[in-house]
N, C-alpha and C positions, 0 to 999 in steps of 0.2 A: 930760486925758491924763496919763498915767504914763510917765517911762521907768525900765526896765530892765534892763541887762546880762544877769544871769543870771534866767533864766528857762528853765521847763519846764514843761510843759502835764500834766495828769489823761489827757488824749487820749492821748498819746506814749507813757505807759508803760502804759497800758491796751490800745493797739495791739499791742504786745510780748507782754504778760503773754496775750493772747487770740490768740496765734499758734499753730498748728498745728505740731507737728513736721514737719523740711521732706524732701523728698526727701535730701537730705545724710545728712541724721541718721538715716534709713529705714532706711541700707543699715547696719544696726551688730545686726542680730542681736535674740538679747532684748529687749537696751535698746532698739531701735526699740519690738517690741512692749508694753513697758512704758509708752513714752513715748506710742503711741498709747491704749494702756488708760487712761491719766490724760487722755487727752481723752474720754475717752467718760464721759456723766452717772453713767452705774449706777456707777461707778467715783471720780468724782472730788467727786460727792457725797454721799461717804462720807468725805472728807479733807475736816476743818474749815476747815482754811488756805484750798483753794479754795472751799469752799463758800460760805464769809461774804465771798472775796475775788469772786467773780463775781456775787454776790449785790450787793456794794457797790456795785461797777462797773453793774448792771443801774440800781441807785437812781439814781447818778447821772445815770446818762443820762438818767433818765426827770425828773431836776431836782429829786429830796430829795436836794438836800447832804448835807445836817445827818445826815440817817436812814441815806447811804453813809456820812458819817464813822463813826458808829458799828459799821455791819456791818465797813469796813476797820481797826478798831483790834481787833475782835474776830478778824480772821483774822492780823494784825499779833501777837496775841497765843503765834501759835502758829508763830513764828520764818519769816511769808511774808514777802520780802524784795522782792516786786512791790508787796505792800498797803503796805509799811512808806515806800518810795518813793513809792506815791497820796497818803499821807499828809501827805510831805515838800513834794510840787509843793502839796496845796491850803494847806498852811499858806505857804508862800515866794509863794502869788499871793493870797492871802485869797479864796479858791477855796471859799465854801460857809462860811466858818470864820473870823472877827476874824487876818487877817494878821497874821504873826508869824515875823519870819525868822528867830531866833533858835530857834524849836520848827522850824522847817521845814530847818533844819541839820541838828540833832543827830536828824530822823526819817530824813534824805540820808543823813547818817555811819553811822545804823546799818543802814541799807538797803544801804548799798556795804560791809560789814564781811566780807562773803564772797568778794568782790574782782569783782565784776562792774565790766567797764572801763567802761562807759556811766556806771553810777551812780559810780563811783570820779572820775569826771571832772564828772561833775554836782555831787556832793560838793565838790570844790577850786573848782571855778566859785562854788558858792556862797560858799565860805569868803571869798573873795575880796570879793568883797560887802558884808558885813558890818564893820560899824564896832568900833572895841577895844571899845564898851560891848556890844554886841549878842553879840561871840566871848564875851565873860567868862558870860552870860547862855544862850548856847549851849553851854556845858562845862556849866553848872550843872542847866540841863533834860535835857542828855544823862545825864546820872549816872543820873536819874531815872528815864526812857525804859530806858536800856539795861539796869536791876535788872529792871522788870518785863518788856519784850520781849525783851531779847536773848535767844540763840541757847541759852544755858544752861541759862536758865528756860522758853523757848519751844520748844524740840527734846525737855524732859524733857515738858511740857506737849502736845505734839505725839502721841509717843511712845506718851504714855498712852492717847489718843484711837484713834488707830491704831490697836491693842493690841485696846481694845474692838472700834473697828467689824471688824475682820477675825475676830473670835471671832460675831461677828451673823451675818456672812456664809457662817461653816461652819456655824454649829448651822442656819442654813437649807435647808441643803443637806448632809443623812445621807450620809456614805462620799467626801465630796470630799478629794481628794488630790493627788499629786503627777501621777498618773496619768488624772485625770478629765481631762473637754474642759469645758470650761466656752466655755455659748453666751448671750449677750447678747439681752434682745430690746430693740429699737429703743426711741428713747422718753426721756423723762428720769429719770434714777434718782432711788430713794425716798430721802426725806429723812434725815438723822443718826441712825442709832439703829434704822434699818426694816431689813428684812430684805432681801435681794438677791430682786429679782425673772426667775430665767432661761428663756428659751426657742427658739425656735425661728432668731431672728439671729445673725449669727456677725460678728467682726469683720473686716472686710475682704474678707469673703468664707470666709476660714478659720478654722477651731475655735478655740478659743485654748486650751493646754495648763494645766493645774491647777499647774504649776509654776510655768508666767508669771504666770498671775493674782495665786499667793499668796507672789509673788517677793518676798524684803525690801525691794525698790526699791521696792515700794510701800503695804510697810505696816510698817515700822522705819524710825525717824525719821532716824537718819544716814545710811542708804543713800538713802531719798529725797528726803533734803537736796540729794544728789549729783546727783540722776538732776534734780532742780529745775534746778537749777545748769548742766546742760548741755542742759538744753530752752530755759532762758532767754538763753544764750548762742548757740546755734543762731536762736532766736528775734529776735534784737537782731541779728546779723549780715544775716538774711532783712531784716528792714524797714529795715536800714540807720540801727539802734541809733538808742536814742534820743540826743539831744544837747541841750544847754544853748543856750538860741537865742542872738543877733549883742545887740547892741544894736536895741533895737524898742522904738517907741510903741505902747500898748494900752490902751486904757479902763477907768477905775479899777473891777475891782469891787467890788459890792456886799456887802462882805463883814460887814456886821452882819446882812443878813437872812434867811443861812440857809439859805438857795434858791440 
């Protein structure tokens, strides 16, 4: 057995990160329907971020660590601050991945850099943790991390992505505008790069306006940085945020082999 203090589980923020917008957040107009539109597949996997972040989460569940680290550093890539935090817990529990609390910091630091209060406080729980050699070790991977994921490189990288996939999704659909209806059919949307396929479903019951659809919240990277930011906030509220466990025994894992 293993103790310790700071700990957070792959579960915890994957609970969060696979939350629905809640009744609360419904009652807000557009942004409701935008935030429902990002739940829906035809929609959200067309955004990399989610795509390779729910894709991660699916691997792991099903117990390829190794093959979820990768899809989570690939959506980690494109400034998702749910993937960058998956990241943080399996590196801080050797969750799938050679423990390393020192990487599993500076992936916390930069996963709470947006100020979400769960990770902000997962973040200093960690810090605390950490021995003078491990902090010194911790700034020096962070450098690292933060050049190629941060928000600079990852929202430019985002940005571009978006950019494309919503250019896919008009040339598939001749005269869509601000004034079209655009109707969903059930099902899971096509993969990166495919065309939208629309038909006969509607969201919720109701059309969705061409305006909502092709609203910057959901295909320009700073507005749906935004609109992220207050799904996952509404989302951590609902399950009652994730949190840094007590002090708890746990069984060491296996963390060379991958699985």
């Amino acid at each position: 057995m293993r103790i310790c203090k700071a700990w957070i589980s792959v579960a915890a923020i994957a609970a969060v990160a696979a939350h629905p917008a809640t009744p609360a957040f419904a009652q807000t107009g557009d942004r409701a329907v935008e935030a429902s539109l990002l739940g829906r597949p035809q929609v959200s996997s067309r955004h990399p971020d989610l795509f390779y972040r729910e894709a991660g989460i699916r691997t792991y569940k099903d117990g390829d660590k190794s093959h979820a680290q990768s899809l989570l550093l690939k959506a980690a890539r494109f400034a998702d601050k749910p993937a960058q935090a998956l990241l943080a817990a399996m590196y801080w529990n050797g969750d799938g991945v050679p423990r390393d609390r020192a990487r599993g910091y500076a992936w916390m630091d930069l996963a709470a850099d947006r100020g979400y209060p769960d990770l902000l406080a997962s973040r200093e729980a960690f810090w605390q943790q950490l021995d003078a050699g491990e902090r010194r070790q911790a700034l020096a991977v962070g450098q690292e991390i933060h050049a190629e994921y941060g928000d600079e490189a990852g929202l430019r990288r985002l940005d571009g992505a978006l950019r494309r996939e919503r250019l896919n999704v008009i040339g598939s659909r001749t005269g869509f505008g601000g004034n079209s209806t655009v109707r969903l059919r059930s099902g899971a949307g096509p993969a990166l790069g495919h065309a939208l396929d629309t038909g006969p479903a509607v969201l919720g019951g109701t059309p969705v306006r061409g305006e909502q659809f092709f609203s910057p919240a959901l295909w320009s990277a700073a507005p749906y940085a935004s609109l992220k930011d207050a799904i996952w906030t509404d989302a951590a509220r609902a399950t009652g945020t994730v949190r840094v466990g007590d002090l708890q025994a746990m069984p060491a894992p296996a963390a060379s082999s991958g699985k």
